[in-house]
C-alpha positions as CSV (number, residue, x, y, z in Angstrom):
1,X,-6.2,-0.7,19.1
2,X,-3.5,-2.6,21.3
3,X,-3.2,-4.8,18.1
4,X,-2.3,-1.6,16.2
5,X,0.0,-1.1,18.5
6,X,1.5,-4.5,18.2
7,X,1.5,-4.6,14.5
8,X,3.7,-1.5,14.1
9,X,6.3,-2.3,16.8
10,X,6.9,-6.0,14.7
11,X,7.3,-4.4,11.7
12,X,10.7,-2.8,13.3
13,X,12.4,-6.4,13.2
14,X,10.8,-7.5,9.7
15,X,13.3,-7.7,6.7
16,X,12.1,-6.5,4.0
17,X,13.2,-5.0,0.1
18,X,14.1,-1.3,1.3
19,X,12.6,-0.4,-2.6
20,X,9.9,-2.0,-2.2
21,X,6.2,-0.5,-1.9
22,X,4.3,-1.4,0.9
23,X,0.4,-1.4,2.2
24,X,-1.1,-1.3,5.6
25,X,-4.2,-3.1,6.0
26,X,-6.7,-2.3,9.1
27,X,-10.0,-4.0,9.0
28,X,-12.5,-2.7,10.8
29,X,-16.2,-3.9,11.8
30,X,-18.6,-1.4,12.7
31,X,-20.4,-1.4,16.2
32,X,-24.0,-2.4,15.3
33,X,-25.3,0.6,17.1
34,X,-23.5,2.4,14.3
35,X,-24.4,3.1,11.2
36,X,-21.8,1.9,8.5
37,X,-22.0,5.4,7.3
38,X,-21.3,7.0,10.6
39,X,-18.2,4.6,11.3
40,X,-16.8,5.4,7.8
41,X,-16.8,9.1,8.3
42,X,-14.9,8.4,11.7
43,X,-12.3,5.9,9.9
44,X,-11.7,8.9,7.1
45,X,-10.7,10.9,9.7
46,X,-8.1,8.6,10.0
47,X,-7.2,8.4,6.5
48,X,-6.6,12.3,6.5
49,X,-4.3,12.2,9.6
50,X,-2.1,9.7,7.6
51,X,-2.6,11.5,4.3
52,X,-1.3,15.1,6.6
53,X,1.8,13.0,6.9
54,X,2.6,12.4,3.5
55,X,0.8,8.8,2.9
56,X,-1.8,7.8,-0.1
57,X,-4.6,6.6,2.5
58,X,-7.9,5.8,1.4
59,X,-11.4,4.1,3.3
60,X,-12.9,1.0,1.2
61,X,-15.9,-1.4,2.5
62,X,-15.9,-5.6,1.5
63,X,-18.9,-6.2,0.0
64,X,-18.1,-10.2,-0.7
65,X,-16.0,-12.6,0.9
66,X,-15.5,-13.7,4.4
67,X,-15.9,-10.6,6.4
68,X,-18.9,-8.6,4.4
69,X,-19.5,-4.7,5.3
70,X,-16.0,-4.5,7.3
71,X,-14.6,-0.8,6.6
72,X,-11.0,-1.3,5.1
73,X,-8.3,1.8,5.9
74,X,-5.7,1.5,3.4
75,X,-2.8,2.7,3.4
76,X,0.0,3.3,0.6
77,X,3.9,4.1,1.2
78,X,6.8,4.1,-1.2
79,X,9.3,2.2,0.6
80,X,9.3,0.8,4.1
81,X,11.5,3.7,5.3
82,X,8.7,6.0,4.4
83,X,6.2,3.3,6.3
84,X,8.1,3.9,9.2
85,X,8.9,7.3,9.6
86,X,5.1,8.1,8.7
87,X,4.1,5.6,11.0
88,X,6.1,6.9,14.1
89,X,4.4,10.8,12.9
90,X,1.4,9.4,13.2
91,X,1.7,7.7,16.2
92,X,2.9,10.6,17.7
93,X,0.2,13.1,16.6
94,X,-2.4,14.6,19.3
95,X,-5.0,14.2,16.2
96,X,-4.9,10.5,15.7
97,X,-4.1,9.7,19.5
98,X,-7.6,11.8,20.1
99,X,-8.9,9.5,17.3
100,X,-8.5,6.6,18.2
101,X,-9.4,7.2,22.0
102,X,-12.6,9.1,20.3
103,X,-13.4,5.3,18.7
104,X,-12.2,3.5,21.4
105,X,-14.6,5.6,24.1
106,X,-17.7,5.3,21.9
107,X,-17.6,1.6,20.3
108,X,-18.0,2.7,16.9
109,X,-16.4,-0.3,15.3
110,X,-13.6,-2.8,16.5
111,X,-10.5,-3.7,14.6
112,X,-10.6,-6.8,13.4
113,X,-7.0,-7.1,11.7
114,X,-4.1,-5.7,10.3
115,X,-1.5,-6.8,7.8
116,X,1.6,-5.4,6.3
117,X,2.2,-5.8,2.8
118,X,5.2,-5.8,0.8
119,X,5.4,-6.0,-3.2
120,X,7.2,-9.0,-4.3
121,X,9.2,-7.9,-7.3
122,X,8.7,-10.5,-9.8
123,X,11.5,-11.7,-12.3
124,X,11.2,-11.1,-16.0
């Protein structure tokens, strides 16, 4: 979760459109002494902590591509403000902070990556 950690404190000195929407990206692989199933229920608990604080968050799972059966949290904001201020609510909340120490304590999966996404606004 350090690179969680990491990830948001960057995003403070990135430029980006103010207007733009943006996406945060955490891929997660389950433990194998896990079930997929198990681990998804714990990263939707996750998803409704970010969804209490006003973001469109949902849980998806790759099935093709370089990392097959890696849980997916996604996460939707209107504008980077709103990415931020969310961000730092979450942060911030006893919920998620006994979340992810929950995860962290019993291995149920192990983020793999997270990426920031901006939407390019393309000319007509």
């Amino acid at each position: 979760m350090n690179k969680l950690i990491f990830l948001l404190l960057l995003t403070c000195f990135l430029q980006v459109d103010a207007n733009a929407d943006v996406l945060m990206e955490y891929a997660f692989k389950p433990s194998d002494a896990v079930s997929s199933t198990k681990a998804a229920e714990q990263l939707s608990e996750a998803a409704a902590i970010w969804k209490q604080h006003g973001a469109k968050a949902s849980v998806w799972e790759t099935k093709a591509g370089d990392e097959p059966d890696h849980l997916i949290l996604m996460i939707h904001f209107k504008n980077f403000k709103l990415y931020r201020q969310t961000a730092d609510e979450v942060m911030a909340d006893t919920a998620y902070v006994h979340w992810k120490d929950r995860v962290q304590t019993t291995g149920a999966m192990a983020l793999v990556s997270g990426d920031l996404l901006s939407r390019l606004i393309e000319k007509k």
